[in-house]
C-alpha positions, -999 to +999 in steps of 0.1 A: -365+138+501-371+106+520-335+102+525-322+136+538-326+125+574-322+089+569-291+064+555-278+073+518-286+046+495-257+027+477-251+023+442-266-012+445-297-004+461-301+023+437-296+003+406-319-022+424-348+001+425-344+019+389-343-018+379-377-026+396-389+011+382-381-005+352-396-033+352-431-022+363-430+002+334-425-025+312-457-049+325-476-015+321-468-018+286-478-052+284-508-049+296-518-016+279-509-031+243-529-064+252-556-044+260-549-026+227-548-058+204-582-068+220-597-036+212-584-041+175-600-077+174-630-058+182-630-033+156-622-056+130-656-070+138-675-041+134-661-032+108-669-063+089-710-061+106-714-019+093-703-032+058-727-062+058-754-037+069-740-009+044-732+014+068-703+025+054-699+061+068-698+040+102-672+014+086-653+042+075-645+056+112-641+020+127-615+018+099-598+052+110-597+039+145-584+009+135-553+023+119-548+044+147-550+016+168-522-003+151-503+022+149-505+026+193-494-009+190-465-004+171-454+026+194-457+002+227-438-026+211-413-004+201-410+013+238-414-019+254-384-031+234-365+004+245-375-006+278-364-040+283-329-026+266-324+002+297-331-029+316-310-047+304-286-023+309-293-019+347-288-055+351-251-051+334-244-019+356-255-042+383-230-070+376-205-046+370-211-029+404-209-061+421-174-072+405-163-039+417-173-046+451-158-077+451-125-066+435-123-037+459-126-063+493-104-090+479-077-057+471-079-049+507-074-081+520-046-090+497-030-054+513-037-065+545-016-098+540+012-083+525+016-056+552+016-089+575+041-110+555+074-092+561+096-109+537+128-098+567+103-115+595+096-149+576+135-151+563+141-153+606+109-174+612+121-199+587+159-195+598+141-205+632+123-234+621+156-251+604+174-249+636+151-259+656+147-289+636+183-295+638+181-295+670+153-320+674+171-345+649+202-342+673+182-344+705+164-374+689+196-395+677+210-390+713+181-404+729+185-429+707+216-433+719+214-438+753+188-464+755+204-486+730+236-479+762+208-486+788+191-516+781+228-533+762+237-562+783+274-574+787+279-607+767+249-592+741+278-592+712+288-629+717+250-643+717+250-622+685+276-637+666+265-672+679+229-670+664+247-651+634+267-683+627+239-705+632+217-684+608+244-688+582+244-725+588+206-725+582+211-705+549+238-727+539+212-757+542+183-737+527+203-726+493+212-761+488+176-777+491+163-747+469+190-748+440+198-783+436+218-782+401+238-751+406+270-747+392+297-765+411+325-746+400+325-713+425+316-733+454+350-735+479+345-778+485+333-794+454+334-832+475+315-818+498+282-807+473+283-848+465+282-858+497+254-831+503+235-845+474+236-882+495+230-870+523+200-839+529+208-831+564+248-822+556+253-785+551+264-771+515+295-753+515+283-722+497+301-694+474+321-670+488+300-645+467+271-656+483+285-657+519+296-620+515+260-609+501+248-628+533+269-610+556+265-578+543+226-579+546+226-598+583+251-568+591+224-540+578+198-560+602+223-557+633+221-515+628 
């Protein structure tokens, strides 16, 4: 009744209070057979203080309400182990409720995505992207482009191939120095690797091999 006027519980709060229900019945127990198993200490006692005495008409009933002590015991272990199965139970339905829950959100967002992700609309978004990217790669070599134009000077290409020839010179004087005993018999002027030997600051007349190799890489620096 106190929630005809007010907001309907949901399954979790409900499992949430027959859970608590639960567990208060099962301290209940708890404490009612402790109390119990005190109360059969006790009798044992008496039992054992009528039979020193000879009462035994007395001893006998302590005795009767012994058993039937014991046997209260039994029952409230045996519902307290009932007990903590339903609760048990609750805390299963519980989980279960809650993975429900979850599964049931993480379904509606997943719709929700896939009602946004138009496989037609992302095949035009990415046909977008790729030309627009084309477009900045063209866009990029022709600025490219135009300032190599603007700041190229006239006369640029002969100071190139001057310091070109002189950096072939210095090669040429480098790989003699650093590889003494090479082999003579690729290299264009074998007189001149003699006279190289007598004198350090002569230039090496180097393989035509090498020279390419040389030429080829300088060239690769040039673009």
């Amino acid at each position: 009744m106190g929630n005809v006027f007010g907001k309907k519980k949901t399954v979790a709060e409900i499992l949430k209070d027959a859970k608590r229900l639960v567990n208060r019945s099962i301290r209940e127990l708890q404490r009612e057979q402790r109390g119990m198993e005190r109360e059969e200490k006790q009798l044992i006692a008496d039992i054992k203080k009528h039979a020193k005495l000879q009462q035994m008409d007395i001893a006998t009933l302590k005795a009767k309400d012994l058993v039937r002590t014991r046997n209260y015991i039994k029952k409230f272990i045996k519902l307290g182990s009932q007990l903590q199965a339903v609760n048990l139970k609750m805390t299963t339905a519980k989980t279960q409720e809650t993975m429900m829950r979850s599964m049931k959100n993480v379904t509606r967002a997943m719709k929700a995505m896939n009602k946004a992700m138009k496989p037609a609309k992302l095949q035009e978004l990415m046909k977008q992207f790729a030309q627009l990217d084309e477009q900045l790669e063209f866009k990029s070599e022709m600025m490219g482009d135009a300032i190599d134009d603007a700041v190229a000077e006239e006369g640029d290409e002969e100071e190139q191939e001057e310091v070109l020839s002189k950096v072939f010179d210095e090669l040429g004087f480098q790989f003699d120095r650093e590889v003494p005993n090479a082999p003579t018999k690729d290299i264009a002027a074998p007189q001149a690797v003699g006279s190289a030997a007598k004198d350090p600051g002569l230039p090496v007349a180097v393989a035509g091999s090498d020279v390419d190799d040389l030429e080829a890489r300088l060239n690769n620096l040039k673009k």
